[in-house]
C-alpha positions in Angstrom: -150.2 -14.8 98.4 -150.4 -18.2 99.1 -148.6 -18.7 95.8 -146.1 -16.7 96.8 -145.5 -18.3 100.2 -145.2 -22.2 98.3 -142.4 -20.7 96.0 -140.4 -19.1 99.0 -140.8 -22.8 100.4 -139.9 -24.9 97.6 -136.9 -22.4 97.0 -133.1 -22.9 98.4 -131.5 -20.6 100.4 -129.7 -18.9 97.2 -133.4 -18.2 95.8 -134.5 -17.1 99.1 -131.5 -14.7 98.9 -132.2 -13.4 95.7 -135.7 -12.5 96.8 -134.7 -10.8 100.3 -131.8 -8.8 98.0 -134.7 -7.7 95.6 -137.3 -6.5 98.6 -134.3 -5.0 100.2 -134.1 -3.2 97.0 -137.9 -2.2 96.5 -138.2 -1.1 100.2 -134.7 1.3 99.9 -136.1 2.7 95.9 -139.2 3.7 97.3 -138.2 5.0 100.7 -135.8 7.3 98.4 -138.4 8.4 96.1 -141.2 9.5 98.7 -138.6 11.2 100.7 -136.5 12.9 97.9 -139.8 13.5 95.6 -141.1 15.7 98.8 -137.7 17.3 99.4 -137.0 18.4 95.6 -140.8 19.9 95.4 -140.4 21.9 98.4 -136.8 22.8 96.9 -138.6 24.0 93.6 -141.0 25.9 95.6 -138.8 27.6 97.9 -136.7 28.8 95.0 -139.8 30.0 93.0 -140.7 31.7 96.6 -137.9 33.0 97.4 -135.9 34.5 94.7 -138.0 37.5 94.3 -138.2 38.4 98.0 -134.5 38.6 98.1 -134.0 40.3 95.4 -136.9 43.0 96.3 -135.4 43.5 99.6 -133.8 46.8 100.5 -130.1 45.2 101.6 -128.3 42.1 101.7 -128.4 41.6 105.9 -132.4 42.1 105.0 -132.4 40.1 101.9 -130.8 37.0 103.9 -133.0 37.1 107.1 -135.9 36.9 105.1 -134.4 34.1 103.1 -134.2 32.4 106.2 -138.3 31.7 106.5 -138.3 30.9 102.6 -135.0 28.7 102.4 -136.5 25.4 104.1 -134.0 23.2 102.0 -131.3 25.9 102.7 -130.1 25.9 99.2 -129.5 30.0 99.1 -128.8 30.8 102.7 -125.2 28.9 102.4 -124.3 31.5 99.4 -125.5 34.3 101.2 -123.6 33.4 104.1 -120.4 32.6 102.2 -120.8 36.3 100.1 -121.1 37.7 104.1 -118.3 35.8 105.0 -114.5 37.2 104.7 -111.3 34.7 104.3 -109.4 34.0 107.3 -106.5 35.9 107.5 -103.1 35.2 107.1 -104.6 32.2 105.1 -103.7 31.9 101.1 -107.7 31.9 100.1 -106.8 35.6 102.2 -104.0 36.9 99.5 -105.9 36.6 96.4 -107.8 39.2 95.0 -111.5 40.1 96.7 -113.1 38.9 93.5 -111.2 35.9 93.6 -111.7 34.9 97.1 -115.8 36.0 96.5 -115.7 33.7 93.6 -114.1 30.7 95.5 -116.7 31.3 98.3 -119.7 31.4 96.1 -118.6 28.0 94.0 -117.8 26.1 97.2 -120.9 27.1 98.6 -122.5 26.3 95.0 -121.2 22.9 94.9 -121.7 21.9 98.5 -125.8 22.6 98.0 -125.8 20.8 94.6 -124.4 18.2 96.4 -127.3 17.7 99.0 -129.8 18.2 95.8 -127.8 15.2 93.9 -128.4 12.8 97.3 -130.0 9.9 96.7 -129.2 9.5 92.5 -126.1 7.1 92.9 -128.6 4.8 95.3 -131.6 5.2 92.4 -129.4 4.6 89.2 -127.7 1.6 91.1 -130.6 -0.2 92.1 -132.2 1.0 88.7 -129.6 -0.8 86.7 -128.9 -3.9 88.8 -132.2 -5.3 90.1 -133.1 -6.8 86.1 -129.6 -8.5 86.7 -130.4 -9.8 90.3 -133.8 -11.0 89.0 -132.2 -12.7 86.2 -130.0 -14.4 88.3 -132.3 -15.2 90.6 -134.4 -17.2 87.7 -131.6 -18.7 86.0 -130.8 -20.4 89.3 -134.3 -21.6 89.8 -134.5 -23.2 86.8 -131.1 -25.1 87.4 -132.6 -25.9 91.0 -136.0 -26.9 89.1 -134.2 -29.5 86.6 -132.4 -30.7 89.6 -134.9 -31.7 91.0 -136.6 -33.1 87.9 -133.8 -35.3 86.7 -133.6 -36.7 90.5 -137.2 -38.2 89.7 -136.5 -38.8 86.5 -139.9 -37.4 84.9 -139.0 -34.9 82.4 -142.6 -34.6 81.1 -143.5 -31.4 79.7 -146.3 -30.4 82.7 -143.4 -31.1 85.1 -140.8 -28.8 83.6 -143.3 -26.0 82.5 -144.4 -25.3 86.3 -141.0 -24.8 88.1 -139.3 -23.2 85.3 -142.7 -20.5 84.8 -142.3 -19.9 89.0 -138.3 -19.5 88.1 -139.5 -16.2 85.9 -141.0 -14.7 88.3 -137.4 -13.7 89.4 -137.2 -11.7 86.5 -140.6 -10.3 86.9 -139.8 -9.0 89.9 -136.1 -7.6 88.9 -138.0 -5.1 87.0 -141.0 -4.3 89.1 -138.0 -3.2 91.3 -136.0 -1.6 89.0 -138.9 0.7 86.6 -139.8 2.8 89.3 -136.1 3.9 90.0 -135.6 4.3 87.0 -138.4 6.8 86.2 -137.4 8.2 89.8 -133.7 8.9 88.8 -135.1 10.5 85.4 -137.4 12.4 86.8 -135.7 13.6 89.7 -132.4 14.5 87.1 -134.7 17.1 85.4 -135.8 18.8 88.3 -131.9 19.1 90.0 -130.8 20.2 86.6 -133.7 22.9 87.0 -132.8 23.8 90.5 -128.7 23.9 89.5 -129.9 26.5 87.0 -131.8 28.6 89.4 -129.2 28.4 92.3 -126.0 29.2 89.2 -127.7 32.5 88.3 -128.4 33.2 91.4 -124.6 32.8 92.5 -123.6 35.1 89.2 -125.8 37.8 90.4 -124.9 37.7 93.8 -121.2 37.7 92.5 -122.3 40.9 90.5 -124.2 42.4 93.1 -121.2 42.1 95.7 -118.6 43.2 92.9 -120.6 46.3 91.4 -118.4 49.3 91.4 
């Protein structure tokens, strides 16, 4: 710690930057993975839950008020609701077909709860990808700081160079003690919205199928 706290001293305000960008970074990546790892478990589990009690109850009204306990992240509610739901009339959603206008229901519905399921990624994959670059940058300038303030006392010995320009990596240490773990997060978290998007697209073809039956 205390070598920590001499290196934020003997840094310049672009350094000192560099390392506030980089916790700013680490503070956001992990907020997002505690919050959307516990949101996309309970999502798993409430589809895993939930699917069957629908589909063993006796009618859709039933069916959707006892989704309603099951659905915490409401990711099947909004389809029922839009399958419930009828077009305004006098509207051109209204003139098409019943199948079409289910269809349109169902797939905005869809993509508004793959949406909330996809929150967070952009955020993950950004700071993923940047923070090595931020790190980098951030030792690249403290070495150029470091042999500034070398050649100003003119001792270019190889104990004096060594020390500054080994504190100046540490920049790119950290980059990717920042950027691993969102990484992993945003590959992790991928596989199980690709396994939820599954779940929740044959679950809007059989609702579709249930609603258009003959």
């Amino acid at each position: 710690m205390r070598e920590l706290f001499d290196l934020w001293q003997a840094g310049d305000s672009v350094g000192r930057l560099v390392a506030l960008v980089l916790l700013a970074m680490s503070v956001c990546s992990w907020v997002l993975i505690f919050w959307r790892g516990w949101t996309l478990q309970r999502a798993r589990r409430d589809l895993q839950r939930a699917l069957p009690v629908f589909w063993a109850a006796g009618d859709l009204p039933t069916g959707r008020d006892q989704l309603r306990a099951l659905d915490r992240e409401a990711l099947m509610l909004p389809m029922v609701d839009a399958a419930l739901l009828d077009s305004p009339a006098g509207t051109l959603a209204a003139s098409s077909r019943p199948h079409a206008q289910l269809t349109r229901r169902l797939r905005d519905a869809l993509h508004q709860v793959l949406s909330g399921l996809n929150r967070g990624q952009v955020v993950l994959a950004t700071i993923g990808s940047t923070a090595p670059f931020v790190g980098l940058f951030g030792t690249v300038w403290g070495i150029y700081h470091a042999l500034l303030s070398i050649s100003a006392t003119g001792n270019f010995s190889l104990d004096k160079v060594a020390g500054p320009v080994g504190e100046a990596l540490i920049m790119t240490a950290a980059g990717l003690a920042v950027a691993i773990p969102a990484v992993l997060a945003y590959n992790l978290f991928g596989k199980w919205v690709g396994a939820c998007e599954a779940e929740l697209e044959g679950f809007a073809h059989d609702l579709r199928e249930l609603l258009t039956a003959p």
